[in-house]
ROGU-657746 format. One record per atom (N, C-alpha, C, O): residue in one letter; x, y negated, z negated. Coordinates in steps of 0.001 Angstrom, whole numbers, plus 500000, padded with zeros to 6 digits. Each point is the difference from the previous one (the first is absolute). Layout:
REM residues N
AXYZ ...
REM end
This chain:
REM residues 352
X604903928676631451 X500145499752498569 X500402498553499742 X499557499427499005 X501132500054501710 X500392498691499887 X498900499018499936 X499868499272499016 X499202500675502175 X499279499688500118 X498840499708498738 X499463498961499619 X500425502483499925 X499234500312498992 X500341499117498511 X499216499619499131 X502336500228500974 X500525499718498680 X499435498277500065 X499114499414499378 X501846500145501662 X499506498492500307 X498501499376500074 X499742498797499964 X499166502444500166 X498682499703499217 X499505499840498621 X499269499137499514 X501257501821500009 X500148500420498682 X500320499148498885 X499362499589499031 X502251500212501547 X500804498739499057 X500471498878500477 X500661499240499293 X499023500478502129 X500353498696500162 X498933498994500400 X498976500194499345 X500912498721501576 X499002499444499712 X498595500662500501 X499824500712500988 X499298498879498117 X498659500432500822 X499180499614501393 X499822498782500043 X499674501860501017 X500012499560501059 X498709498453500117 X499012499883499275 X501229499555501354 X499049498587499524 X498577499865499723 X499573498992499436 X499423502270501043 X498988500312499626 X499982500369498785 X499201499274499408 X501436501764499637 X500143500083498831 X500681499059498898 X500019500170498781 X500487498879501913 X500567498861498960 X498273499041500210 X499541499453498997 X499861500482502041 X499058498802499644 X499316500692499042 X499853499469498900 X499549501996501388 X499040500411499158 X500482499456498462 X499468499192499239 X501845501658500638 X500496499334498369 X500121498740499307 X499862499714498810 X500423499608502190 X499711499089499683 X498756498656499591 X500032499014499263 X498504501851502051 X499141499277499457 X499509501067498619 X499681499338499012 X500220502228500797 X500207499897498765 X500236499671498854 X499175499837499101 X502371499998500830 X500115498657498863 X499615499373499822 X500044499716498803 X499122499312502129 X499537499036500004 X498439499908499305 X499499499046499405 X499954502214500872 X498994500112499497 X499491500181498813 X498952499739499409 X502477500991500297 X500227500761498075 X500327498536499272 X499895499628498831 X500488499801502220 X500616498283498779 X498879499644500050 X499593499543498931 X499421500470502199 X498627498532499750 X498759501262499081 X498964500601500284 X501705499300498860 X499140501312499339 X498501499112499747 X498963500663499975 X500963497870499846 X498626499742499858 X499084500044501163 X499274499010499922 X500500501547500897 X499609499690501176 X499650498542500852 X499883498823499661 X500024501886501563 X499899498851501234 X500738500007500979 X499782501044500614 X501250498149500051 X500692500630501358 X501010499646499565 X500023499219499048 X501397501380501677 X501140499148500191 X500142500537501299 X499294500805500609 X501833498557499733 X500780499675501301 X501262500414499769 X500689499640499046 X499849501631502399 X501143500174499568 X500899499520501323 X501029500615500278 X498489498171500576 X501028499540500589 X499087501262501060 X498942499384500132 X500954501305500278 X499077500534501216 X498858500042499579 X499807501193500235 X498958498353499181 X498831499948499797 X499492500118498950 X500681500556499139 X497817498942500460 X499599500331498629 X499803501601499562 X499638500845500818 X500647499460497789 X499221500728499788 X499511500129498804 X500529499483499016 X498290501300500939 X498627500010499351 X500703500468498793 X500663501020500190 X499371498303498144 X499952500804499004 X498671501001499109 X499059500153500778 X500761500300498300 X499665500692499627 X498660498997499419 X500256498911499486 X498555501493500630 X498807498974499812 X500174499812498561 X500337501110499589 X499604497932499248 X499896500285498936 X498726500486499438 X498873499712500403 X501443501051498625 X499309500161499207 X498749499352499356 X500326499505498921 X498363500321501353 X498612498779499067 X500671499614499199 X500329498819500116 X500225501992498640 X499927499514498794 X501388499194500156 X500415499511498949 X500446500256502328 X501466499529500152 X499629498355500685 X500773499078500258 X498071500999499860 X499486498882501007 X499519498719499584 X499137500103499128 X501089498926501149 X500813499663500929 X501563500077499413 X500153499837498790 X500919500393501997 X501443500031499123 X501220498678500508 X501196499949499714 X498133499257500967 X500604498804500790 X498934499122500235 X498841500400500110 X501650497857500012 X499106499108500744 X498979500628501058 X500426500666500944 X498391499129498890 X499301499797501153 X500138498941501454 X500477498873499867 X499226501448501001 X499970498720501123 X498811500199500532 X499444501049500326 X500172497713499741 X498238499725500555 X500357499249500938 X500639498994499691 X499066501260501700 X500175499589500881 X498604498857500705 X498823500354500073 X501675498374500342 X498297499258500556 X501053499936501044 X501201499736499944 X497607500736501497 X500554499821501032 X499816498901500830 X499988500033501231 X499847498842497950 X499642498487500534 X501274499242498862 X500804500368499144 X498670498205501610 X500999498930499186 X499899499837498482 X499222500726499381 X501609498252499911 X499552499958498859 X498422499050499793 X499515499768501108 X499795499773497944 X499164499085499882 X498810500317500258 X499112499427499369 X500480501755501811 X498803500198500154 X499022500921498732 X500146500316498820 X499156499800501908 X498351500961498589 X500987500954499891 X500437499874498856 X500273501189501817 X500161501276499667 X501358499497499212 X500211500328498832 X500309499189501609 X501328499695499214 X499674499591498885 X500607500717499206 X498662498395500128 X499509499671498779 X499449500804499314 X500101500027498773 X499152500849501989 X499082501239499066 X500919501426499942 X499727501066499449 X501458498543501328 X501338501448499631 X500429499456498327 X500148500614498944 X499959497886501452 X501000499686498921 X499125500658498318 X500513500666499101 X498534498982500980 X499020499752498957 X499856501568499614 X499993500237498792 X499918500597501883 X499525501601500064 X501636500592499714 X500153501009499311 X501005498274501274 X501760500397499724 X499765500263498681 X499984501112499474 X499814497705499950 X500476499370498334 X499141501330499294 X500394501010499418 X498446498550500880 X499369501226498809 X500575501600500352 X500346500680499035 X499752499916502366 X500585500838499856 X501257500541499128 X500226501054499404 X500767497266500876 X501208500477499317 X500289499963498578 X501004500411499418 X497764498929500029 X499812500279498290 X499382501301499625 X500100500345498823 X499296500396501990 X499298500961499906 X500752501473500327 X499795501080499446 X501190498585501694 X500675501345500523 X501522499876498847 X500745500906499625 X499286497833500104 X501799500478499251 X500920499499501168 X501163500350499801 X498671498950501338 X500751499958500853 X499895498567500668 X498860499534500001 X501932499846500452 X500143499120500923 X498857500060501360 X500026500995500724 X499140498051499512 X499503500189502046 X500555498783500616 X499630498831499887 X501224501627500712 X500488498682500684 X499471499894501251 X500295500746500934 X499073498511499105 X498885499363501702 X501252499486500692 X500911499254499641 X498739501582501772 X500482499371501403 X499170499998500620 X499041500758500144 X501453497830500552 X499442499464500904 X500669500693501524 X501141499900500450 X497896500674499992 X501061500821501455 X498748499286501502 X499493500845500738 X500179497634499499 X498833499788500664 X500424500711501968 X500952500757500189 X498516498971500472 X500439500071501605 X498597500783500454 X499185500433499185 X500725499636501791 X499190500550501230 X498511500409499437 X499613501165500094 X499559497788499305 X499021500064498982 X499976500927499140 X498981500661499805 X502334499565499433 X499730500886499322 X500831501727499804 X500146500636498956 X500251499722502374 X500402500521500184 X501457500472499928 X500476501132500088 X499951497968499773 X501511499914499652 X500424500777498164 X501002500655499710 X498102499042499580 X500054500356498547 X499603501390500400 X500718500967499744 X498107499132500901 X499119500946499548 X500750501675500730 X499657501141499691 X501437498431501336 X500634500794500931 X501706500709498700 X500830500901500123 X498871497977498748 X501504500321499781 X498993501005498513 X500396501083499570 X498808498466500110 X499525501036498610 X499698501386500543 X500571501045499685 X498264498765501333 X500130501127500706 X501481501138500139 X499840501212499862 X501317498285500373 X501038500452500206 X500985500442499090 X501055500515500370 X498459499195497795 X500310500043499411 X500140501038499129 X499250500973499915 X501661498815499483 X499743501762498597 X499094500138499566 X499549499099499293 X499627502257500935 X498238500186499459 X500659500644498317 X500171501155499611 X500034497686499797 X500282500018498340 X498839499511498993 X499902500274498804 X499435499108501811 X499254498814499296 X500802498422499232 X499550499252499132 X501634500704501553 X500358498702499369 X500254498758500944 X500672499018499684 X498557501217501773 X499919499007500991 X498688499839500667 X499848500600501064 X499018498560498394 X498748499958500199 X499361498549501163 X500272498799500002 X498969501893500719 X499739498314501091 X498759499348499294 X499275500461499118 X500689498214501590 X498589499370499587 X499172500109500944 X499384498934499966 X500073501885501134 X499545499993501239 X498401499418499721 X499309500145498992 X500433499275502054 X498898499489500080 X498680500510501387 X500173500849500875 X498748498409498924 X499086500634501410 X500838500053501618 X499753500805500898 X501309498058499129 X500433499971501314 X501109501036500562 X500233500401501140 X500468499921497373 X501344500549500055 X499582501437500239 X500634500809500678 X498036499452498580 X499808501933500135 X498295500041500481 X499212500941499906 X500622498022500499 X498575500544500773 X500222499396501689 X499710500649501006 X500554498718498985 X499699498983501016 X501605499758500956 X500057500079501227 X500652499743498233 X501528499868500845 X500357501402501213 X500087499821501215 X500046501287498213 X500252501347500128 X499018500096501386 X500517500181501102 X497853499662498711 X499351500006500912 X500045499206501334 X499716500257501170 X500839498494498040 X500487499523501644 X501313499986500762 X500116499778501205 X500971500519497833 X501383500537500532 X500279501433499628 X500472500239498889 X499176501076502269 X500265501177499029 X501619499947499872 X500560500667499130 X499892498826501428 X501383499597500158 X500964499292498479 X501187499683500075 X497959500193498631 X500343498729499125 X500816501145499364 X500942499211499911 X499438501643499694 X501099500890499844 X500021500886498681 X500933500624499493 X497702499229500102 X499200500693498730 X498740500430499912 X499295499003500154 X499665502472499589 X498951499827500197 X499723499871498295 X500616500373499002 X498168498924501238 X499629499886498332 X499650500752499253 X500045499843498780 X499497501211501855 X499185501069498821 X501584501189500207 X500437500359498907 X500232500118502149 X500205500632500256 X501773500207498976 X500496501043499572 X500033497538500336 X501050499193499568 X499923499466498616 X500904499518499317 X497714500680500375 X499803499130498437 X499313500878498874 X499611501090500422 X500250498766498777 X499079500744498841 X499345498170499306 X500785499205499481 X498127500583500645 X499412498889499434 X499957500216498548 X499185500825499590 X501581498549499552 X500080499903498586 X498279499818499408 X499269500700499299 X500571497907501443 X499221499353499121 X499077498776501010 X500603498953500238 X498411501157500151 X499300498981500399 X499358498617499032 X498877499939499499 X502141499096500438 X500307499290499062 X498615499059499838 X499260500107499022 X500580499263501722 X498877498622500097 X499625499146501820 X500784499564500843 X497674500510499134 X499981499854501017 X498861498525500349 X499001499951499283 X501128499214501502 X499246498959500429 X499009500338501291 X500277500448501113 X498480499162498303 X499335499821501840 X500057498395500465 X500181499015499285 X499581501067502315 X499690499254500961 X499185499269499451 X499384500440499029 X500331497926501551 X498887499376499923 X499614499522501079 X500800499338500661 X497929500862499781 X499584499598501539 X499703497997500056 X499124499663499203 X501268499594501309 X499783498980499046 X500099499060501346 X500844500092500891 X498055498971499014 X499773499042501283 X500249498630499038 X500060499978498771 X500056498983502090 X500187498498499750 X498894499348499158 X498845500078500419 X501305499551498910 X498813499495499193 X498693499526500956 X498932500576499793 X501134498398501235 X499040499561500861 X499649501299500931 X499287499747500971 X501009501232498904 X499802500591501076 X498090500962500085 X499607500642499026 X499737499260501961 X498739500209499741 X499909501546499846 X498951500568500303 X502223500193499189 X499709501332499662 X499948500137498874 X501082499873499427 X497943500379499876 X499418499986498759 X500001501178499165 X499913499936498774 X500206501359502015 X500286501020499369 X501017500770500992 X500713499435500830 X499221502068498916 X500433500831500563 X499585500450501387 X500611500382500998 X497866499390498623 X498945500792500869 X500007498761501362 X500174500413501146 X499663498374498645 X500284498888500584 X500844499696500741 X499754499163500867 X502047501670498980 X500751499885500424 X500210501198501362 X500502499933501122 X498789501191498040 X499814501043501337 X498799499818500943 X500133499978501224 X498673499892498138 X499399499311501150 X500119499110501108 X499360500178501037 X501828498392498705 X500209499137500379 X501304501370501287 X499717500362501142 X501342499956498189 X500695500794500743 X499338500908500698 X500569499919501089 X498627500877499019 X499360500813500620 X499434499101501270 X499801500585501065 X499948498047498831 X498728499178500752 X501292499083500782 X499648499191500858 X501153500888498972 X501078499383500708 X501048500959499994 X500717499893499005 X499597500996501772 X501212500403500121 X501271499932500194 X500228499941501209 X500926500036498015 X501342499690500184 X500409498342499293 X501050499451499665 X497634500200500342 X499983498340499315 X500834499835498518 X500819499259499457 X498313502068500265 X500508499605497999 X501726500220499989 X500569501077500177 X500043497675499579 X501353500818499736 X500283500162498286 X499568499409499011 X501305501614501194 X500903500033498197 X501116500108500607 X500389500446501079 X500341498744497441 X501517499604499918 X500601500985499464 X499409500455499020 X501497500017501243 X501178500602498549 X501596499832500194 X500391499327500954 X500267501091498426 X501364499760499594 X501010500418501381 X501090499488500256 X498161501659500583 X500714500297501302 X499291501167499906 X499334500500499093 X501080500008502595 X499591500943500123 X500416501220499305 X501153500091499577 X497859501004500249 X501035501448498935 X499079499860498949 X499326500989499713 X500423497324499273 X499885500308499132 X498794500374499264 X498903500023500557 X501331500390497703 X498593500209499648 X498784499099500514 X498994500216500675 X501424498956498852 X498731498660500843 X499554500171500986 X498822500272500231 X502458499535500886 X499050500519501708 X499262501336500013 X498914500284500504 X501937500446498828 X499159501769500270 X498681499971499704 X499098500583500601 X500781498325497921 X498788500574499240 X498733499543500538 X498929500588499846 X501336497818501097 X499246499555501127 X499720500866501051 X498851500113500428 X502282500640500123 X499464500739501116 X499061501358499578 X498949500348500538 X501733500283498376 X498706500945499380 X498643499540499762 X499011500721500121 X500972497996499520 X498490499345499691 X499703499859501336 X498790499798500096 X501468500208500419 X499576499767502182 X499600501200500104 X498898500231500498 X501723500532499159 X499776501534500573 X498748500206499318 X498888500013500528 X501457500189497941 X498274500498499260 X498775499318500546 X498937500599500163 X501296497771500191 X499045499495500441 X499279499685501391 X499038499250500164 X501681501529500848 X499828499997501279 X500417498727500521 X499688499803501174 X501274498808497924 X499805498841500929 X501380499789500440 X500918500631499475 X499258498612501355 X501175499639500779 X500815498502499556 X499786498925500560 X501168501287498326 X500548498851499521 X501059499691500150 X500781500937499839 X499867497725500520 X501133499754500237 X501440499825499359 X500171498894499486 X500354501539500482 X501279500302498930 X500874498921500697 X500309500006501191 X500202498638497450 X500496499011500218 X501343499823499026 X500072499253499025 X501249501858501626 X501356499937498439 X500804498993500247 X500578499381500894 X499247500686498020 X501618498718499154 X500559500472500073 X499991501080500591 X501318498141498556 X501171500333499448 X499701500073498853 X500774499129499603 X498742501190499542 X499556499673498388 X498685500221499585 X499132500174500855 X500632499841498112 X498428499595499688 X499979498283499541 X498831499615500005 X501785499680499748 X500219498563499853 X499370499496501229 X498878499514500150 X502228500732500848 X499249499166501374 X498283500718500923 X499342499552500939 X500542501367498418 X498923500919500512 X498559499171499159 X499009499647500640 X501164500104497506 X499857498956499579 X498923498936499987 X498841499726499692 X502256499868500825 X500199498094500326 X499141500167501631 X499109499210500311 X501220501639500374 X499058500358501368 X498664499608499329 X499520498870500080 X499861502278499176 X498627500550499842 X499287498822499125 X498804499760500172 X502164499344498660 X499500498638499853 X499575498739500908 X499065499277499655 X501644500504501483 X500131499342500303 X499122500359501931 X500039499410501079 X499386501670498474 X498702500428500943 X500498500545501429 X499196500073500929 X502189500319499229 X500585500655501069 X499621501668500402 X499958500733500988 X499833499305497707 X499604501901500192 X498563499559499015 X499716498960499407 X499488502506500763 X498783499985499235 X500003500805498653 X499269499896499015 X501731500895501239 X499887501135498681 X501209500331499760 X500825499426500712 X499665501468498358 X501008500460499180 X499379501377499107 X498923500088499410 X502062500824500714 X500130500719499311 X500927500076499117 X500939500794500064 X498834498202498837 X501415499881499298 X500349500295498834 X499225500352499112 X501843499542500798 X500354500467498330 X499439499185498469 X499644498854499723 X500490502264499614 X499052499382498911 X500481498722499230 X499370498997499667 X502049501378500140 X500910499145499585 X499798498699500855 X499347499012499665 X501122501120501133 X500111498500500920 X498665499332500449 X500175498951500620 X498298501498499172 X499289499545500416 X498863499364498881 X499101499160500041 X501469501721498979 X498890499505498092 X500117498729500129 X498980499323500129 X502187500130499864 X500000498430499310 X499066498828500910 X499666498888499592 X500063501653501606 X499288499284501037 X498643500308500244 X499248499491500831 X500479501602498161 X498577500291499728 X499539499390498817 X498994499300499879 X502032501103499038 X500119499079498865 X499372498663500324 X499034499646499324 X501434499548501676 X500197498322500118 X498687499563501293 X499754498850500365 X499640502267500081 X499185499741500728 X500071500332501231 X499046500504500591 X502180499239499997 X500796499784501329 X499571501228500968 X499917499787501210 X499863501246498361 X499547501378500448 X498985500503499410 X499573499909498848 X500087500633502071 X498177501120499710 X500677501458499921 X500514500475501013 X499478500238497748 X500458501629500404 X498112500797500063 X499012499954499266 X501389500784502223 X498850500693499914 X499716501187499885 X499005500578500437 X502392500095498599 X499629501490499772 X501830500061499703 X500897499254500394 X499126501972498749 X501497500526499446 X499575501177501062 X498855500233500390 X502798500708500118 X499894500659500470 X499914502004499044 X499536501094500323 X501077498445498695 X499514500901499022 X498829500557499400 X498996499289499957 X500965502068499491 X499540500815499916 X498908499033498992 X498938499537500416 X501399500354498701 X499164499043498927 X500703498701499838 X501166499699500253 X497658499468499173 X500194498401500095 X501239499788499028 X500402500758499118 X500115497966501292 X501225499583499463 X499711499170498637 X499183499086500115 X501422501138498544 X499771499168499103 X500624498701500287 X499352499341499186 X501353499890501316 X499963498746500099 X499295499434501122 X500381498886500359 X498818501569500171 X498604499821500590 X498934500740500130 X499532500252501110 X499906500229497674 X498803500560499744 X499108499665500753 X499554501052500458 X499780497915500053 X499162499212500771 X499570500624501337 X498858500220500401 X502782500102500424 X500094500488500998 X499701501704500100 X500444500889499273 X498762499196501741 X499555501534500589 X501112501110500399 X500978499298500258 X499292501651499877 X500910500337501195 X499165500399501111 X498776500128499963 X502081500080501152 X499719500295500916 X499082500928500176 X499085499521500670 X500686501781498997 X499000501014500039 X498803499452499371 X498965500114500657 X500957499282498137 X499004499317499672 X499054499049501029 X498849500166500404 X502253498641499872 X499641499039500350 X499748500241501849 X499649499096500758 X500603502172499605 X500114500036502125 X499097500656499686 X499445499937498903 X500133501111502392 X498947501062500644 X500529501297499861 X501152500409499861 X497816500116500203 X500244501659499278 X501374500584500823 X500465501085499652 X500156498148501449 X501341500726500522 X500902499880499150 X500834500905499967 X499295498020499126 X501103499881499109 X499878500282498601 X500238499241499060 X499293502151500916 X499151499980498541 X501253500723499691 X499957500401498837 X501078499900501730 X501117500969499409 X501002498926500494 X501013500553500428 X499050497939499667 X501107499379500313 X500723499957498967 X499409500312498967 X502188499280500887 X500986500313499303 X501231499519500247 X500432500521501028 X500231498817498554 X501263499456500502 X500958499290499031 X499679498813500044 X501282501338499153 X500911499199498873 X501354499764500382 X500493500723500866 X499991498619498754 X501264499767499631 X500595500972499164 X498985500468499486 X501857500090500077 X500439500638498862 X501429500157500468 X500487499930501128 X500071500315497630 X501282500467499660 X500244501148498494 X499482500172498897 X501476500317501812 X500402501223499409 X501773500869499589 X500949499912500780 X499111500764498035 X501872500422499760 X499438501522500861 X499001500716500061 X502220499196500444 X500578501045501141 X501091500862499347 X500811499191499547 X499629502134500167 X501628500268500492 X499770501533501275 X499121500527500683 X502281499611498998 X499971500364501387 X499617501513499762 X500168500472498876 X499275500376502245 X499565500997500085 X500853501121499620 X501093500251500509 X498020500761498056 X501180500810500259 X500580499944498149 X500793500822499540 X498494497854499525 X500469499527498773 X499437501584499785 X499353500755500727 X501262499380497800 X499397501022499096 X498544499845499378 X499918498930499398 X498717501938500559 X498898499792499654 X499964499512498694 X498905499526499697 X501948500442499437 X500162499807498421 X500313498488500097 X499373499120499412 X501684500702501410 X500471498540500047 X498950499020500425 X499828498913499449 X499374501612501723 X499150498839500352 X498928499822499010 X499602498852499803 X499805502254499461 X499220499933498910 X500214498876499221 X499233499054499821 X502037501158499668 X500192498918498861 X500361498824500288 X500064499172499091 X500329500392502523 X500176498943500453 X498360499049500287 X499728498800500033 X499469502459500132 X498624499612500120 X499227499677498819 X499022499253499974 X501466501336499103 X499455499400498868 X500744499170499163 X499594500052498840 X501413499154501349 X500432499027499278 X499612498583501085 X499784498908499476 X500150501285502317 X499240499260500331 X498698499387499951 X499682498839500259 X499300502585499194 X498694499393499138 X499545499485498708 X498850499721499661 X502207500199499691 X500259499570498816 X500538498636500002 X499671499107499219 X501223500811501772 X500759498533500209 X498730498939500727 X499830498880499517 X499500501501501426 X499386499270500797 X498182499570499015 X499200499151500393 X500592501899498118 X498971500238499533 X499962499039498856 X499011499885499277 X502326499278500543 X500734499424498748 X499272498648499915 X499991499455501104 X499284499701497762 X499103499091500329 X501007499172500557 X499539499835501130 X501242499702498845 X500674498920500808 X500142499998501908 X499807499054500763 X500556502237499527 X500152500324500929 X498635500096500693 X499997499694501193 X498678500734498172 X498718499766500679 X499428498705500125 X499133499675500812 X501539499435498123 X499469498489499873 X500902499496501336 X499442499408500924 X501635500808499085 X501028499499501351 X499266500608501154 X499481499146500719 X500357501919499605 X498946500275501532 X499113499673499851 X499738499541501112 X499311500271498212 X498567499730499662 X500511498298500328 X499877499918501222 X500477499126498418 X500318498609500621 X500491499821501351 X499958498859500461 X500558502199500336 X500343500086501168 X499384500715500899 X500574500451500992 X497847499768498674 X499117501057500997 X500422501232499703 X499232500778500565 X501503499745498904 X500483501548500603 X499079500690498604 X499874499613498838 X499662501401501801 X499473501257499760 X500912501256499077 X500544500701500853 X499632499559498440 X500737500839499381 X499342501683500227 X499037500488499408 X501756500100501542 X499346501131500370 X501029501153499181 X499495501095499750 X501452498737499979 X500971500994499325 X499939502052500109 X500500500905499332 X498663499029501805 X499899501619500211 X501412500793500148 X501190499813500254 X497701501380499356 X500928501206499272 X500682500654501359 X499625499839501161 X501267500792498450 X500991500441501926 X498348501044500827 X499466499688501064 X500205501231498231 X499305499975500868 X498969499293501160 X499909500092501224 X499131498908497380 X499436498582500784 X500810499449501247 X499631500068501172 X501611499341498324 X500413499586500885 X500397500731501242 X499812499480501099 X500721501685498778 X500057501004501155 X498957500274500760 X500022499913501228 X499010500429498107 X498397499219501182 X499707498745500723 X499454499784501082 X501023499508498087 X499585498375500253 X500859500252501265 X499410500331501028 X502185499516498977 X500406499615501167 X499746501060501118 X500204499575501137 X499403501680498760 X499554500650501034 X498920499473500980 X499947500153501221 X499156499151497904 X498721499267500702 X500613498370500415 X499395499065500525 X501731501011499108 X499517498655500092 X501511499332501171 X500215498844500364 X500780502777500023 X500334500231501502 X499157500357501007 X499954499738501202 X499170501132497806 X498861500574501123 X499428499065500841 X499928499989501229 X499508498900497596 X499053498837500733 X500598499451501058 X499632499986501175 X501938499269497992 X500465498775501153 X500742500478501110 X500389499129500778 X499995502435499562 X500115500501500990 X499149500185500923 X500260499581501128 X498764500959498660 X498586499869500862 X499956498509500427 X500418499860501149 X499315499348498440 X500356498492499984 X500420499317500858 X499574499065500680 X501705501729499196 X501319499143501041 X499758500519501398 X500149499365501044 X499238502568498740 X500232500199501395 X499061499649500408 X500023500295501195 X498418498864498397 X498932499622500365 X500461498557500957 X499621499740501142 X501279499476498014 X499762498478500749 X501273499456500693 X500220498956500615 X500797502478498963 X501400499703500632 X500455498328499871 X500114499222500947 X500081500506497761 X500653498514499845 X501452500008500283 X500751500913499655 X499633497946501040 X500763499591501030 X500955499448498282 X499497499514498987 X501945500818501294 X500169499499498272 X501528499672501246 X500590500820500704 X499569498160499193 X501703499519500165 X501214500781499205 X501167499634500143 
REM end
């Protein structure tokens, strides 16, 4: 009986004080999301659609400040946060290409009020070559929104006697291992999208990485490498000025700030009549949000990104405004792990 009493009315044994206590804790954060009670998080009560959002947002870019995605969080923040009633405050969380951000949203309260900016490397392409990077993408994420996407430009030196596409594989096919392309290092979109064009085309090309696309560049000007698969951004202004020949976009259809140019399926041999390859970026949260929440997170992102200002701002910077609906995008990135997994385990790139 003693025993009994000292359960009863005196203190509670320490398993039943945590429970009560993260209780409380839960009844106080009545708006949902997590707290912490000093032994671990725990999960509050999802809010309610019509409660949503009920706190700041955080948009996470898992790179530095200054770059494309960081600029195109900021721009896509603002209109969100006139639109939701709420604050988006962008962090910057950069490290291990990417991975460092993309490891902590993943890990986060599936509320809908902590969203990533993930891009082709972070959820197609990273994962496949480290299964080790400490998130799978489809498995860890619910894709909001496949925001806007850039293709490749295949693009030789102005003097260079490859005149087209067809010119350049012939020439590669007729010399093997000769043709090199540059890109930013190994891993990346650039190198991959070279070694897939090797593959569709049966030829054997030499993969030549930087540190950058700057010094990769200044290589391919200055007649050290023969080709590039490069970004759209960094390579227009040198097509613009003469300096470069682009001989095909790697996208599905031709690029409006170079109409002129073919893509690839067009412009190669019937192997690449299904070639394909972009840049893109995309809002993430973490797996697990409420179906109501991502809805309306998905549609105030197509609304924000559909806004004439915001299409005149990508539309001056190459980018493509793709703004698909969660399902779209839930396809898109299925195919488009599918691809660069096949990919990776095809050419096994050596990534430092």
């Amino acid at each position: 009986m003693k025993t009994m009493n000292a359960q009863c009315h005196g203190d509670p044994p320490d398993r039943l004080r945590r429970a009560l206590l993260r209780r409380a804790l839960l009844l106080a954060a009545g708006a949902g999301g997590a707290v912490h009670d000093g032994l671990g998080w725990a999960q509050t009560p999802a809010p309610s659609p019509a409660a949503f959002p009920s706190r700041p947002l955080r948009l996470v870019v898992p790179f530095p400040p200054g770059g494309s995605t960081d600029l195109l969080a900021r721009r896509i923040g603002d209109k969100l946060a006139a639109s939701l009633g709420q604050p988006v405050l962008v962090d910057n969380r950069p490290g291990a290409g990417g991975a460092t951000g993309s490891v902590e949203v993943a890990r986060a309260p599936a509320d809908g009020h902590t969203l990533l900016f993930g891009v082709t490397g972070t959820h197609a392409i990273s994962p496949a070559i480290n299964p080790k990077i400490g998130y799978d993408p489809r498995a860890d994420f619910a894709a909001l929104s496949i925001v806007v996407s850039a293709p490749l430009v295949v693009v030789v030196r102005a003097e260079s006697p490859h005149k087209s596409l067809a010119d350049l594989i012939a020439w590669a096919k007729a010399n093997p291992e000769r043709l090199t392309h540059g890109s930013p290092g190994n891993g990346t979109t650039m190198h991959l999208t070279g070694e897939m064009f090797a593959l569709a085309t049966g030829t054997r090309l030499t993969h030549v990485p930087y540190k950058g696309s700057a010094p990769a560049t200044q290589d391919l000007l200055g007649g050290q490498i023969e080709s590039m698969f490069g970004d759209l951004l960094v390579v227009l202004p040198l097509v613009a000025s003469g300096r470069l020949r682009a001989l095909a976009v790697t996208s599905r259809q031709r690029h409006p700030l170079l109409a002129a140019v073919p893509t690839v399926a067009e412009a190669g041999p019937r192997e690449l009549a299904d070639f394909e390859a972009s840049s893109w970026q995309g809002l993430f949260v973490p797996a697990g949000v409420p179906g109501a929440v991502q809805e309306r997170l998905n549609a105030e992102v197509g609304r924000a990104v559909r806004a004439a200002d915001l299409k005149d701002f990508f539309a001056e910077r190459g980018f493509v405004v793709e703004a698909r609906s969660l399902e779209e995008s839930r396809r898109f990135l299925e195919g488009e792990v599918a691809k660069w997994t096949r990919l990776v385990r095809t050419v096994n790139p050596q990534v430092n």
